[in-house]
C-alpha positions in Angstrom: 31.4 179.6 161.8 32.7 177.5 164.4 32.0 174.7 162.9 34.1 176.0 160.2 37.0 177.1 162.4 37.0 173.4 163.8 37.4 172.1 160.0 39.7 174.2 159.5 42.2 173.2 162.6 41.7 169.9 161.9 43.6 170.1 158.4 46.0 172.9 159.6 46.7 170.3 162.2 47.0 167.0 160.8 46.9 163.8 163.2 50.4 162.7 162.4 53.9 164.6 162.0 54.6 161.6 159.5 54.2 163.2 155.5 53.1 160.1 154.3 51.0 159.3 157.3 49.4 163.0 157.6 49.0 162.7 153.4 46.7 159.5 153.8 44.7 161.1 156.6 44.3 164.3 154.5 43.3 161.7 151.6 40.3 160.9 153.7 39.3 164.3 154.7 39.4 164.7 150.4 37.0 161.7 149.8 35.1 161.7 152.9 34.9 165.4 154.3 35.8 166.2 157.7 33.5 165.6 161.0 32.3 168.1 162.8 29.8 169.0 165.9 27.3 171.8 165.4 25.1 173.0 167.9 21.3 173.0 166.5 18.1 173.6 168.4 19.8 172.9 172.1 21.8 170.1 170.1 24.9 168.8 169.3 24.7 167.3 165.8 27.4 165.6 163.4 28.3 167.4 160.7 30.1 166.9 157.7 32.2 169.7 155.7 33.1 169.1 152.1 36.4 170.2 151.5 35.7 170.1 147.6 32.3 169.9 145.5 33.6 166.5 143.8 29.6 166.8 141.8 30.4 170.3 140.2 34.1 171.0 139.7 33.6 174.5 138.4 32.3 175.0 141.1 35.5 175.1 143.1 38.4 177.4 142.5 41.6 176.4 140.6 44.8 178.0 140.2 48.2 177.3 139.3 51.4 179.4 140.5 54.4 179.8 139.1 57.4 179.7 141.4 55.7 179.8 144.6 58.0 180.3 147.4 57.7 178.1 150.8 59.9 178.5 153.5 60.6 176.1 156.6 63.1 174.8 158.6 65.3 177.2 157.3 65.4 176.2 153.7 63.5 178.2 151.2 62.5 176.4 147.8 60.7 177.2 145.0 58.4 174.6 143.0 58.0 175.6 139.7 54.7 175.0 139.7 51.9 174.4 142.3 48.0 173.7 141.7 45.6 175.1 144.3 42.2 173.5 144.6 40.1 176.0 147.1 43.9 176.8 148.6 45.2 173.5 148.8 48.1 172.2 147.3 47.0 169.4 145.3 49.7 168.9 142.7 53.5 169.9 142.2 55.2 170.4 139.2 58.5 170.6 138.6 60.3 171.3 134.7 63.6 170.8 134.0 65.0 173.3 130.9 65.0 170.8 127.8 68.0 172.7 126.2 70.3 171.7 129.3 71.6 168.2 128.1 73.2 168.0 131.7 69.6 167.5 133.3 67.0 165.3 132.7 63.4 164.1 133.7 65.0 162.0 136.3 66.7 165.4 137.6 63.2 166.9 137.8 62.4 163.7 140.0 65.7 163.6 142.4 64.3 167.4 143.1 61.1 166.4 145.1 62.8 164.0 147.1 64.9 167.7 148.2 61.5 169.1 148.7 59.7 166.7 151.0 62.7 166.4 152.9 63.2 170.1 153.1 59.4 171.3 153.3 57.2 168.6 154.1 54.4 170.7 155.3 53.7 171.8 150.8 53.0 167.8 150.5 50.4 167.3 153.3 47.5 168.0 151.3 49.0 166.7 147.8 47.4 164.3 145.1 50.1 164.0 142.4 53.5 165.0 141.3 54.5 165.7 137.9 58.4 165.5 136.6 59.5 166.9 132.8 62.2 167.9 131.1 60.2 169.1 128.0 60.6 165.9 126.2 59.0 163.4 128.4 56.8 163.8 131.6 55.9 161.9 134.0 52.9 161.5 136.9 53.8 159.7 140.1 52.5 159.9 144.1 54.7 160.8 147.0 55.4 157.3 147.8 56.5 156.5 144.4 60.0 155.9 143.5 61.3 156.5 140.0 60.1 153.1 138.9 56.6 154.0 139.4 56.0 157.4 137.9 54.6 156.8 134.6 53.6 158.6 131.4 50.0 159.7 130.7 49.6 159.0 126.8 45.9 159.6 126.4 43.5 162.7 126.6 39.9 161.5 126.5 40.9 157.5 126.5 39.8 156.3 123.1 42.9 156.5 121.7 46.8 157.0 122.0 48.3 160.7 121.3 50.2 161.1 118.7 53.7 160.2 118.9 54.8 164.0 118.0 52.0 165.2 120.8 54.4 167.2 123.4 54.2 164.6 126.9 53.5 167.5 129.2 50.5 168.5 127.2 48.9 164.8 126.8 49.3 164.4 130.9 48.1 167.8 131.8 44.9 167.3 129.0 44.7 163.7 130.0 45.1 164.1 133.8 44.4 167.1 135.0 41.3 168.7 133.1 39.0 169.6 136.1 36.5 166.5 135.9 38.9 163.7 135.3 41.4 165.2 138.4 38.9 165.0 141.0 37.7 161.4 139.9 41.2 160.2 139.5 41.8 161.4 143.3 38.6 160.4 144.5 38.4 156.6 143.0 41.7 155.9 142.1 44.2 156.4 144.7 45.0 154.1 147.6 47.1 153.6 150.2 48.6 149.9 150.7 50.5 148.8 153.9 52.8 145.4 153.1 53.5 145.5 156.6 56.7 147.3 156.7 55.5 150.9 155.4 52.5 152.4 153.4 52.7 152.9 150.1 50.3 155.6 148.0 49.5 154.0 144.7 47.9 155.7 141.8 46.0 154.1 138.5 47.5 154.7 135.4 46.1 156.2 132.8 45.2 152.6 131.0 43.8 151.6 134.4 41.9 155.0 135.0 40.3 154.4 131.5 39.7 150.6 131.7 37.6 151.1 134.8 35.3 154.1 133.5 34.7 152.5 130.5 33.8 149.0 132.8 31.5 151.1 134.9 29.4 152.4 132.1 29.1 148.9 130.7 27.8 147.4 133.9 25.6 150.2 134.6 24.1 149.4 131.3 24.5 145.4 131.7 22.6 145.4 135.1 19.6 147.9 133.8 16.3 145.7 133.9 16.7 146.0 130.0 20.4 144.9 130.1 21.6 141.3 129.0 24.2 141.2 132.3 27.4 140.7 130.0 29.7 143.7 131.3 32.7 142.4 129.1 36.5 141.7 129.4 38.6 143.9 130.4 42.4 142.4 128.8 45.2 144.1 130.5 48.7 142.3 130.1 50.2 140.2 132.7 52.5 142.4 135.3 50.4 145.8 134.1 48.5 145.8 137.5 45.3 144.0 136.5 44.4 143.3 140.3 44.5 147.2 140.9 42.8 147.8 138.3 40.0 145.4 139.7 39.9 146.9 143.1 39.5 150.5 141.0 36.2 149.1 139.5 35.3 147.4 142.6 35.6 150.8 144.7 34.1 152.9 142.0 30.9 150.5 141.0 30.2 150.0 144.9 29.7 154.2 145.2 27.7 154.5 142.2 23.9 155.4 143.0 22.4 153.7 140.0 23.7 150.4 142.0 22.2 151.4 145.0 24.6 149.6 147.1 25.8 146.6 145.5 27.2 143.1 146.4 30.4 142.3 144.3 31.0 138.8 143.9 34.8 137.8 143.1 35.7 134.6 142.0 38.8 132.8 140.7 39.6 129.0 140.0 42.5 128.7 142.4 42.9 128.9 146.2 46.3 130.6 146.1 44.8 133.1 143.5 41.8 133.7 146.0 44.0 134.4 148.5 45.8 136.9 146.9 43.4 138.5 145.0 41.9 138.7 148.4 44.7 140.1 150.0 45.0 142.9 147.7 41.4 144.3 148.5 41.9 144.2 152.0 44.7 146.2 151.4 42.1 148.8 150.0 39.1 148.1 152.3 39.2 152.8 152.7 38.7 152.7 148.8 35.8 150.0 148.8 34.3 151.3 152.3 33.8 147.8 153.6 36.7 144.9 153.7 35.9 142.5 151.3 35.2 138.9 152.7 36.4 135.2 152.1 34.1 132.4 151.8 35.6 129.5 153.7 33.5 126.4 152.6 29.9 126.0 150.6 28.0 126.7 153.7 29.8 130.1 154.1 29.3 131.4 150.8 25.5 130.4 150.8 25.6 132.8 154.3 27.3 135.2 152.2 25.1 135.9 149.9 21.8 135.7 151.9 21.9 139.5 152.3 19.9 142.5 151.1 22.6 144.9 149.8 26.6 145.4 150.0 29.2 143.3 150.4 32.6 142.4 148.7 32.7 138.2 148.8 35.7 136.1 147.8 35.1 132.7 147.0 36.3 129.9 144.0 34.0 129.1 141.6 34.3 125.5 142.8 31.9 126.3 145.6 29.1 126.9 143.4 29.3 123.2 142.5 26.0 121.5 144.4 26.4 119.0 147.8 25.0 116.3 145.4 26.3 115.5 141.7 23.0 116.2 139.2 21.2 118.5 141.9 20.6 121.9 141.0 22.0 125.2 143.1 19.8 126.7 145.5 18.6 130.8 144.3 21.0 132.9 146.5 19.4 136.0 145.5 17.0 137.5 143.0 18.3 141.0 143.1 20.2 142.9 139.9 22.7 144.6 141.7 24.7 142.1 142.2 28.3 142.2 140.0 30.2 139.2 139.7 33.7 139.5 138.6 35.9 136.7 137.4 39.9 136.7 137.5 41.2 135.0 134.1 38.1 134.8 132.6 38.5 132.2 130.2 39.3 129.6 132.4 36.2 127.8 134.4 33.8 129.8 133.5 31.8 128.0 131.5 29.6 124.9 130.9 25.9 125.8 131.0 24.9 122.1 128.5 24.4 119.1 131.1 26.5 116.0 130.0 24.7 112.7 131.5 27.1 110.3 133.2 26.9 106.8 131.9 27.2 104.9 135.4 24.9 107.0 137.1 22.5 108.0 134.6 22.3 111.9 136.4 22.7 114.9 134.1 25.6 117.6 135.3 26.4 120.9 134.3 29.3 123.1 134.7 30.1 125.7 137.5 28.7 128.7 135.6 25.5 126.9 135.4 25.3 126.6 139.2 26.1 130.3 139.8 23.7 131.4 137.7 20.9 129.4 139.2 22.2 130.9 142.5 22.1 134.4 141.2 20.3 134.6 138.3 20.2 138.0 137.7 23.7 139.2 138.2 26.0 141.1 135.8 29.3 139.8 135.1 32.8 141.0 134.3 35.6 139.5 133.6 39.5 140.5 133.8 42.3 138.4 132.2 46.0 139.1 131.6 45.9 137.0 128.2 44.3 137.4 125.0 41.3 135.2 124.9 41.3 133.1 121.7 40.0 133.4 118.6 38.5 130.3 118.7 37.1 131.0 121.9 33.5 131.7 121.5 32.2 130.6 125.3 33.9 134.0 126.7 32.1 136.2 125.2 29.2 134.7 125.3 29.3 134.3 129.4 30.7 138.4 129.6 30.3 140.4 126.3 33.3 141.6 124.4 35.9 143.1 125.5 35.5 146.1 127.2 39.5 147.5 126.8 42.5 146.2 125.9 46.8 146.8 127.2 48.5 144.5 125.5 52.3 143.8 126.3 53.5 146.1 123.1 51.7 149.1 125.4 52.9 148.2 128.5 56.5 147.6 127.3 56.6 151.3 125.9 55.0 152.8 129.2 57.9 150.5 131.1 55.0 149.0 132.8 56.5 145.7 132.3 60.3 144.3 131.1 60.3 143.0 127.0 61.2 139.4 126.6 63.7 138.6 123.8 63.7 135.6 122.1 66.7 134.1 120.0 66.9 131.9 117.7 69.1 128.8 117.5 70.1 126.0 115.5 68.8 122.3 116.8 71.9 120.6 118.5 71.1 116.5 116.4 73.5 114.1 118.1 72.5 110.5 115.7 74.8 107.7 116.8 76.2 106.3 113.8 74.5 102.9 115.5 71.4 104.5 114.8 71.5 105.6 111.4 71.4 102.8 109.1 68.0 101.7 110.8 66.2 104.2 109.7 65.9 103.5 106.1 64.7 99.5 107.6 62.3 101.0 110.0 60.7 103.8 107.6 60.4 101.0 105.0 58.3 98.7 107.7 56.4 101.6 109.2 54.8 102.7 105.2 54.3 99.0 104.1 50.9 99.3 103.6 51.3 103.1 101.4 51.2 103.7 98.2 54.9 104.5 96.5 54.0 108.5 95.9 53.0 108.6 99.0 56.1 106.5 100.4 58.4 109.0 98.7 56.2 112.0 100.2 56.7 110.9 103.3 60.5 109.7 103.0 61.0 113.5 102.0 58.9 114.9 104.9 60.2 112.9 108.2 64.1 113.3 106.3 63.8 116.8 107.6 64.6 118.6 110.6 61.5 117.7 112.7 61.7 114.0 112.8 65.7 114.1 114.0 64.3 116.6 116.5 62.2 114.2 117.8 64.3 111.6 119.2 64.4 110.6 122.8 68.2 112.2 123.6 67.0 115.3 122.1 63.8 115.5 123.7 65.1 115.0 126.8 67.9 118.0 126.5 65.3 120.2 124.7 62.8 120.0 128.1 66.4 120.5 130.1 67.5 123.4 128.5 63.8 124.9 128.1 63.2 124.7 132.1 66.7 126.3 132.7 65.5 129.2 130.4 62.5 129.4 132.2 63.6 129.8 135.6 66.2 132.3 135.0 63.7 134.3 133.2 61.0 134.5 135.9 63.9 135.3 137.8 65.2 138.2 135.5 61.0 139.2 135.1 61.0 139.6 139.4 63.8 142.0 139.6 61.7 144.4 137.7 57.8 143.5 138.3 57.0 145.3 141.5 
């Protein structure tokens, strides 16, 4: 019992007066249970006390109350809602009446930032908030502002609801059954600091699906039967694909049929390394380890010379040998080792050797070399842009694709901005210098053709696309084209967090 008593203090009395602050350290006591010294046999053991059975979650009690009534600092308030799990307060709800057309969803929000600044002590122990006003409904984390709470449109993750499907009842269904709550709070929240404040983060629901459906696929790829093609996971640029890598990252590492695995992440760019990089440090709680950077060749060999674990950053490059034609030393034999690739369909490829004329030695691409380094590793890859058609090497290096959020899906959840494009009439400016050489020149240029074919081509380059191609046009065209650009990367940045 007092070991009991001492768990219980140490939540009652969280280590900082700070909500967010006392939040995150509740967040570990969640995910990790809370520490405790038991006297056994003359001894003083560690202990650890589960907060909630994450394994069996009918096996913890669940209620929701209507109206509850919490009163500090002088201020009384009642949240319409508030989910208990085993007498926490996990989750918030708050409804606006969808017959007022004075109030709205964003009312619903502006009403929590009055609650944690007038009872703080209700969102200690909290997981999620939930805004509606009947019509739409929204899922966000105390951090969030009202950019970042987002719309749950699936249940089970195979497919959109139904347009007429009420909101409220997709995100409870979708979010909050019993099973799919305590996984989304286990694997799928982190807290990032960006050196200023800390900021709680939550998947979405396209993220929390991608990711389950990823793990399944690599537990299957990296089975002694499995052919170690995980898949692609496509999510649209600005929808949080590196998130949604660090989610798979922190959930594949904790899975016991991996027993401890090391993740391998690889991109084609230093700059992308580095922030790619950057992001998992920012979520070294959620992967249990912080993730390191290979520095050189040398490095990355070191890297991998282990038994189990680790999260290694490294180019792709570096898997190219010391000596053009050798072949990469083995790294390491085992299975459990996941490699996953950032924009998989570029540099990923080129297993055929190509023989160089002057030096007569046979070369092969990088994915060549990494796979004689680790020749039994699974691989996944994540890109924000459709892989081809044409493009037959990606699947063949990961598998199909695992999910797809295109930009029609992520425009509709606001995830990301729509781009508009306009058309407009070509501006032709032919000096009148110009034009009665072209009938001289076209004449020269089809000497040697027949006459139908003369006239065929006299009636194709008349048109639009020949005057287009002139030099003064060109020129303007690249101008104009490059001025568009920048203001819309501009535009895209104002609204991209």
């Amino acid at each position: 019992m007092a070991a009991l008593d001492d768990a219980i203090r140490k939540l009652l009395f969280l280590e900082s007066p700070a909500l967010l602050e006392a939040n995150h350290h509740f967040h570990r006591y969640f995910t990790d249970g809370v520490s405790v010294e038991v006297l056994r046999d003359g001894e003083v053991r560690g202990e650890t006390v589960r907060l909630v059975d994450l394994e069996h979650p009918e096996r913890n009690d669940w209620l929701a109350v209507n109206q509850f009534t919490v009163v500090e600092n002088g201020h009384e308030r009642r949240p319409d809602i508030v989910l208990f799990l085993n007498g926490l307060p996990i989750a918030v709800i708050e409804l606006k009446n969808p017959a007022d057309e004075q109030v709205s969803v964003k009312d619903a929000f502006k009403q929590f930032l009055t609650y944690k600044a007038e009872i703080p002590s209700l969102f200690h122990y909290n997981g999620a908030l939930v805004i509606s006003d009947g019509l739409q409904a929204r899922v966000g984390t105390l951090s969030a502002n009202w950019e970042r709470f987002q719309p749950w449109r699936t249940i089970d993750g195979d497919a959109p609801a139904p347009a007429t499907a009420p909101q409220l009842d997709v995100l409870l269904q979708g979010a909050f059954a019993p099973v799919r709550f305590l996984d989304l709070l286990q694997h799928f929240i982190v807290f990032e600091d960006d050196g200023e404040k800390v900021i709680k983060k939550m998947a979405a629901y396209h993220q929390y699906h991608a990711v389950n459906k990823a793990i399944a696929h690599a537990i299957d790829a990296s089975a002694p039967q499995g052919d170690r093609r995980i898949g692609v996971i496509w999510h649209t640029q600005g929808s949080g694909k590196s998130l949604t890598m660090a989610f798979f990252a922190g959930k594949i590492i904790r899975h016991p049929a991996m027993e401890n695995p090391t993740l391998v992440v690889i991109t084609d760019r230093n700059d992308l390394d580095d922030q790619l990089f950057g992001t998992f440090s920012g979520c070294y709680e959620l992967l249990r380890q912080k993730p390191l950077q290979a520095d050189s060749r040398d490095h990355l060999r070191e890297l991998l010379n282990v038994a189990s674990g680790g999260v290694i950053f490294t180019t792709i490059q570096k898997f190219m040998p010391e000596e053009r034609g050798d072949a990469y030393p083995l790294l390491s034999p085992r299975r459990n080792i996941v490699v996953i690739a950032d924009e998989a369909h570029r540099s990923q490829y080129g297993f055929s050797g190509k023989v160089d004329s002057e030096e007569g030695v046979v070369t092969y691409g990088f994915a060549k070399h990494m796979r004689d380094a680790l020749p039994h590793a699974s691989f996944i890859g994540f890109t924000g842009t459709p892989v081809e058609l044409t493009d037959r090497s990606t699947p063949a290096v990961f598998g199909d694709y695992i999910d797809i959020y295109d930009i029609q899906q992520a425009v509709e959840d606001g995830a990301t901005v729509p781009i508009y494009y306009e058309a407009r009439l070509a501006k032709l400016a032919l000096s009148d210098v110009e034009r009665p050489k072209l009938d001289v020149e076209f004449e020269e240029v089809t000497e040697g053709e027949e006459m139908t074919e003369r006239e065929r081509l006299k009636t194709k380059w008349s048109g639009l696309e020949a005057m287009v191609g002139r030099l003064g046009r060109l020129r303007w065209t690249v101008y104009a084209s490059l001025a568009a650009l920048a203001i819309l990367v501009l535009h895209v940045y104002q609204f991209v967090p």
